[in-house]
N, C-alpha and C positions, 0 to 999 in steps of 0.2 A: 574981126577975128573969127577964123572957121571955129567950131561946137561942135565937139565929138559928143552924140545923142547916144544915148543905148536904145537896146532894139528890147522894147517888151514883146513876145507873144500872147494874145490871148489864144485858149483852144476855150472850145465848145462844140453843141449841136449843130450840125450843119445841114439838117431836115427843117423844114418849117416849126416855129416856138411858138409858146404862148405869149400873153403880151406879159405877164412877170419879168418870162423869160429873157425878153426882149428889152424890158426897163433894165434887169441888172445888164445887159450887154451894152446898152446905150449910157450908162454910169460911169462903167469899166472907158469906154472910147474916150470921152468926154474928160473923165480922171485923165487917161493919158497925153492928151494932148493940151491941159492946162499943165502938167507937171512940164514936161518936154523934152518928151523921146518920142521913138518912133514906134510906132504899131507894127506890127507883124499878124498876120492871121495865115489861113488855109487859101485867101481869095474866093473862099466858096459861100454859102447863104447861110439864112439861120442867126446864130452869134454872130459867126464870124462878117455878114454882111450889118448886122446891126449895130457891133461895135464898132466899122470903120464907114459907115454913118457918120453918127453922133463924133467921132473923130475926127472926121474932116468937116466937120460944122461950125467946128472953132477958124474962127477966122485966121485969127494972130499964132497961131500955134507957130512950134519953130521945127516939129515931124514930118513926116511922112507916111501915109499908109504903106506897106508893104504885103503883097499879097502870093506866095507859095504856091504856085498852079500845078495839081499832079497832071496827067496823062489820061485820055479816056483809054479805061482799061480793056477796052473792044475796038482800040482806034490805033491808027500812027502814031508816031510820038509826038510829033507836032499838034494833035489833036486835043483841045481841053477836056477836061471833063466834065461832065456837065450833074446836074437836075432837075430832074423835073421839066428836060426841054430847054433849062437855062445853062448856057454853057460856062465856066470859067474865066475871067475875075466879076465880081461882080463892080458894078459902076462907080465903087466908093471905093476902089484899090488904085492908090497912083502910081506905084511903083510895080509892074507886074513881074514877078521871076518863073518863069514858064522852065517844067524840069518833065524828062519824058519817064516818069517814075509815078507809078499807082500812088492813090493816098496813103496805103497802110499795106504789110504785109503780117501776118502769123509769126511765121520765120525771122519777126524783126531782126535779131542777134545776127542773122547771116545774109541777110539779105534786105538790100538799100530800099527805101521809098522814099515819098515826099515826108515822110513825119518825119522824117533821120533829120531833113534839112531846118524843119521849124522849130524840133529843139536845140540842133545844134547851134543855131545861127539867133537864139535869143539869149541877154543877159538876163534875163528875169520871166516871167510864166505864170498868168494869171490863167487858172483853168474853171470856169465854169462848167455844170451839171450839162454831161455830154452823151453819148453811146460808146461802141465799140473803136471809133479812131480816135475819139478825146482818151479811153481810156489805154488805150497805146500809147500818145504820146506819153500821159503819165507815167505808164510805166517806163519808157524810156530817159524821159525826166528825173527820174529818182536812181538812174543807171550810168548815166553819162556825166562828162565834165565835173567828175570828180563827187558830186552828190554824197552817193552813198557812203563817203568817209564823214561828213560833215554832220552835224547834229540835227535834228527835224530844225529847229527854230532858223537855222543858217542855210539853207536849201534855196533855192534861186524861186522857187513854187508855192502858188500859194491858192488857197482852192476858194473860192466862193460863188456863195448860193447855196439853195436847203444842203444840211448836212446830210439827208438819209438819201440824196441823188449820187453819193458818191460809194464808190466801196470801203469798207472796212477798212483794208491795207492801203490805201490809198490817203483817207484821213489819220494814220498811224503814220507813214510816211512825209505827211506836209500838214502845215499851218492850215487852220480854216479858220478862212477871216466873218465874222460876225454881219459887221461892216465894212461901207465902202472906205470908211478912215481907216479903218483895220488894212483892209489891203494897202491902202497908200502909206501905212507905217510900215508896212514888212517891204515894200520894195524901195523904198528909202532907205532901208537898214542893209539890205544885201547888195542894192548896188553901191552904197557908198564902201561896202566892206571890200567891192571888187575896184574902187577907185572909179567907178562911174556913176557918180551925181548927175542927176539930169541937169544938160547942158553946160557939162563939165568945159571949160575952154581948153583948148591944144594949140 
């Protein structure tokens, strides 16, 4: 029987972490791919290579990494973008989605990037302690698919790691999970509420 998975996103830092940084991101992979859905990231380093790592280390898992590749934004469209000399997906993305759209713009509200695609395109949104694109997609997370009607506790997003790594309105807007149970309780609660259980059968 085919399994309709839901697609979590992680967002986070996609600059080199510390190794904390780097343990919550390998918890988050790990969590998802024993529940069983599929990961979504940026495709780029940092969390987002750390937790689809630890993601694809589960052997039996029934997901997929998924990895949202912007555009180098000095290149063709076809051109990834890169890091540090490392270009886009990193080697722990199975599924690559190559889009010729920057990671992030200002202008979010009018103007598309690759962040439009990785919130739109996740049932659920685990965001660790990030910079300036983690802290976009959040704000576009608390904007779209209906969110901002919904009450914090019922929001698809849910933030962990130190609390004072995030802003203000950001922990006002979403759940901050303590723990790693923590988060695996709130995305239990929201996708079952959206009819998607991990490894719901269809």
């Amino acid at each position: 029987m085919r399994r309709k998975l839901p697609i979590v996103g992680v967002f986070g830092q996609g600059t080199p972490i510390d190794a904390d940084h780097a343990q919550l991101a390998k918890d988050v992979g790990a969590l998802l791919a024993r529940l069983g859905t599929h990961l979504l990231t940026g495709g780029g380093y940092g969390v987002m290579e750390a937790t689809a790592a630890a993601f694809v280390a589960v052997s039996d898992r029934a997901g997929l990494s998924i990895g949202v590749v912007p555009r180098d934004p000095d290149g063709p469209f076809d051109l990834p973008d890169q890091l540090n000399g490392q270009r886009y997906p990193n080697p722990h993305v199975e599924i690559t989605i190559m889009t010729p759209l920057r990671s992030f713009t200002d202008d979010w509200r009018r103007t598309p990037a690759r962040n439009h695609v990785n919130v739109l395109s996740a049932d659920a949104i685990i965001a660790l302690p990030g910079n300036k694109g983690t802290r976009n997609e959040l704000d576009m997370a608390a904007e779209y698919c209906g969110e901002a009607a919904r009450p914090r506790q019922e929001r698809r997003t849910v933030l962990y790691g130190p609390a004072d790594r995030f802003t203000t309105r950001h922990r006002e807007l979403f759940v901050h999970a303590e723990k790693l149970g923590d988060v695996e309780a709130h995305l239990r609660r929201v996708l079952a509420a959206r009819g998607l259980a991990p490894g719901l059968p269809i």
